[in-house]
N, C-alpha and C positions, 0 to 999 in steps of 0.2 A: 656086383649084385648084392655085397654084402651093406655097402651103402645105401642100396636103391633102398632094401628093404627098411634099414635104419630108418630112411626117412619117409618111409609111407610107416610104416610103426609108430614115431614118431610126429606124424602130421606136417612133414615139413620143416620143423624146427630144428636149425643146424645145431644147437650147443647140446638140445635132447637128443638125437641122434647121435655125437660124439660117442656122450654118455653111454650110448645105447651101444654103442661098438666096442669102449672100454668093459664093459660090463660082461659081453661075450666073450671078451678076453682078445679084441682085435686091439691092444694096445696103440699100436704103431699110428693107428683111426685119429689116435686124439692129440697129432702132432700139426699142425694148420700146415697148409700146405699154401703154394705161391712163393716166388722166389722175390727175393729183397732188394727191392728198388734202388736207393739213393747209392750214389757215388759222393767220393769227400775225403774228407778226416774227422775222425774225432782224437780230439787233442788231452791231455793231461800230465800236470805237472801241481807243484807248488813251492811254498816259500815256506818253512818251518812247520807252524801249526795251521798254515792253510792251505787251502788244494783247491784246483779248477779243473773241470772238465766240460767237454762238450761236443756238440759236431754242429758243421759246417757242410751242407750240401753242394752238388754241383751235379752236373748231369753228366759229365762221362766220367769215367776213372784218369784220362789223362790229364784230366785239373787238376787230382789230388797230388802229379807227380812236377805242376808248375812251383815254380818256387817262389815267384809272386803269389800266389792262391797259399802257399806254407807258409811263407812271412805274414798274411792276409791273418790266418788262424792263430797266428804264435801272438799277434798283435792282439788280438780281441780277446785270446786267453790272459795277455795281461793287465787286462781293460777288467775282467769279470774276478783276477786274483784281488786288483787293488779296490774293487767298488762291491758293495752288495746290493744289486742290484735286485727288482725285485720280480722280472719277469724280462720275455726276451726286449717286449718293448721300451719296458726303462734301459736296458743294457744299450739298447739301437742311440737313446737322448746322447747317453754317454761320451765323452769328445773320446776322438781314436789318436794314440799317440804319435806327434812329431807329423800332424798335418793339418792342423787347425781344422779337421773335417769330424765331425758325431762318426760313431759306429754303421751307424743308418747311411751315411753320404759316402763313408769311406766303403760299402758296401754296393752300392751304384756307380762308384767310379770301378769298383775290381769288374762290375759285370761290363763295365763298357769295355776296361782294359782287356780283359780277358777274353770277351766274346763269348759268354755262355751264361746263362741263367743260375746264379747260386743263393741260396739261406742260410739264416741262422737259424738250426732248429732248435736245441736244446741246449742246455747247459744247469751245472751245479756247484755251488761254490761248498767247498767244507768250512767250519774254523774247527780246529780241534780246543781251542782254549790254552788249556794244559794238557801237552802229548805233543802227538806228531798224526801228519796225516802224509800216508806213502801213497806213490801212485806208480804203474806201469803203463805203457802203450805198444799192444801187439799187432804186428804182423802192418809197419809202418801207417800206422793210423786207423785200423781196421778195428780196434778193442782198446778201448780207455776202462782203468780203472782206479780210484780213489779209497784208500781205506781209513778209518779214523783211530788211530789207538790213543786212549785216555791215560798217562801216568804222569806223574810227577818226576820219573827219571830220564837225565839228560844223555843214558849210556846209550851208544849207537848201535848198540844189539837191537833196542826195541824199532827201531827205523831200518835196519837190516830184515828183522823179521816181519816187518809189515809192508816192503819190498815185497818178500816171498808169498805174503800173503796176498798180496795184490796178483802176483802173477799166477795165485791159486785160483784166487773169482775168474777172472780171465779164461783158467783152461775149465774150472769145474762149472761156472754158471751158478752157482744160488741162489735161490727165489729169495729167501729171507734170511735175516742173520742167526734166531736161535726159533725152537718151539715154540714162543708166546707170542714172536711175530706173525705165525702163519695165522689168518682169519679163523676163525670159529666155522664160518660155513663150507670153508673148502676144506676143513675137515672132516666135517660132517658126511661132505659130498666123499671124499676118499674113503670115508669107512663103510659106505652105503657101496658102493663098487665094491669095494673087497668082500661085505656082504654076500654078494647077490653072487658075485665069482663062487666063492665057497662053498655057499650052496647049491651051485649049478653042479659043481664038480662031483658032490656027489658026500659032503664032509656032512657030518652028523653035527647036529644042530646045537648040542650041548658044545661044541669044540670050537665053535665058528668065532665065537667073543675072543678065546684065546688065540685065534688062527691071526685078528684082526689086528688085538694087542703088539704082537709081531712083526706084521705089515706095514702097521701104522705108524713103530716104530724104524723101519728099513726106511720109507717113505721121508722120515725127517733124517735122516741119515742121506738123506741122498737131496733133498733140497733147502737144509737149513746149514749156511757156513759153517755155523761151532759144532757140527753134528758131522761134515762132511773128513773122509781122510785126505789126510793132508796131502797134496800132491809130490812135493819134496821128501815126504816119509810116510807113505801109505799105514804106515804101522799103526801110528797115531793120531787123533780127534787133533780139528785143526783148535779147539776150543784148549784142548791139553796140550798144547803145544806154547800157548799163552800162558797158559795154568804155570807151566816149566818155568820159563823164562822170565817169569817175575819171581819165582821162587827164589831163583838163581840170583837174581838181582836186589832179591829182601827188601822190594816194593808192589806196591798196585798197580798190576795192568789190565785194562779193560777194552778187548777190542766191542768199540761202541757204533760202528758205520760202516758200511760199504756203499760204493756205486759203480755200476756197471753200465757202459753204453758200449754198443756196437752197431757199430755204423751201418746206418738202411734198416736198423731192426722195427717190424711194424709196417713198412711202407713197402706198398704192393708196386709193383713196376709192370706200366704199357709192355704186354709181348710186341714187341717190333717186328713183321712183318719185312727182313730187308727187300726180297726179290720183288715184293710190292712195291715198295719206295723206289727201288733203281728205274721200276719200269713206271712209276709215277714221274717220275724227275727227266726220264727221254721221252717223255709225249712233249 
């Protein structure tokens, strides 16, 4: 009911409606809902200062556990480390290692081999330059993550720590890396909700700037990396955590990038209907 009204209030409009639920304070409203279609892996690794990631779809989960379909992915990850390709369709031109066949051909022979429909959906390549770029992959291909730290030193603290920080994006999620990434208008929009909250609640109107202040800060604390506790030491900012460690090292370190993919994210998946299908398939 609390929806219906959203969106007759509203007029219809799902994203004003959201809003319109967050505002009431039905936070939980403004989480999308539908469950995550694609099966696969998304893959990540790299070679010094560079990093690849990406996913590879397939329609059941029992692809992801072929190990034709994992060599398939381990091959194109290193098709997309050695080339900078400039989207998925240059990456496709690309010859696929040790088959004289493009990425594109060597990708209609997996579907013939395998028997199932698979893509390339995405991918990203890092250079760090000068640094290191760490990556993780969780939960056997389920979470790729790529981090980029910029310094000049060779100690393998800094690639230890950007290991751990890898397996941080992974369990905490971050929209963005610090406060100057996050847009101007979804900030806007976050202080406008906490607004309207405040003063529903019943807070005095002189208090409200300062109540926001607060929020606005919890808010980037909770979806900008260098603002987030660190998962390995809740104690401290994952930003002073780098802060340390170059200290320690009596060099510059800058963590400059993140990437995050999680496999099927974004892509709505057909409810499948089985007792339909069984009794479609014995007519």
């Amino acid at each position: 009911m609390d929806c219906k009204k959203a969106l007759t209030e509203t007029g219809g409009n799902m994203e004003d409606a959201v809003d319109f639920l967050r505002k009431k304070g039905l936070a939980a409203a403004a989480k999308k809902s539908g469950r995550v279609a694609a099966e696969g892996l998304v893959a990540a690794g790299g070679e010094g200062p560079v990093g690849a990631v990406l996913e590879v779809n397939a329609e059941t989960d029992f692809v992801a556990k072929n190990e034709a379909f994992q060599a398939f992915v381990a091959g194109v990850q290193s098709v997309v480390l050695a080339n900078d390709a400039a989207d998925i369709e240059a990456l496709k031109e690309l010859a696929y290692p040790g088959t004289g066949r493009t990425v594109a051909e060597e990708l209609t022979h997996q579907i013939a081999t395998i028997g199932e429909n698979m893509s390339l959906r995405r991918f990203q390549r890092v250079d760090a330059g000068q640094g290191v770029v760490a990556s993780y992959v969780h939960g056997a291909g389920k979470i790729g993550v790529l981090v980029e730290m910029q310094t000049e030193s060779t100690d393998e603290r800094v690639a230890e720590l950007g290991k751990q920080i890898a397996m941080h994006v992974a369990a905490a999620s971050p929209q963005f890396l610090d406060r100057d990434a996050v847009p101007a208008d979804v900030v806007d929009k976050e202080k406008e909700i906490m607004r309207v909250k405040a003063i529903e609640s019943g807070k005095p109107e002189n208090i409200v700037d300062k109540i926001i202040v607060g929020q606005i800060n919890k808010y980037f604390g909770e979806v900008c990396l260098l603002e987030q506790a660190f998962v390995i030491d809740p104690d401290q900012k994952v930003g002073k955590v780098v802060e340390a460690l170059a200290k320690d090292l009596g060099t510059a370190i800058k963590l400059n990038s993140f990437v995050r993919y999680q496999l099927g994210e974004g892509i709505e998946k057909k409810a499948d209907d089985f007792a339909a299908e069984v009794a479609a398939m014995s007519k």
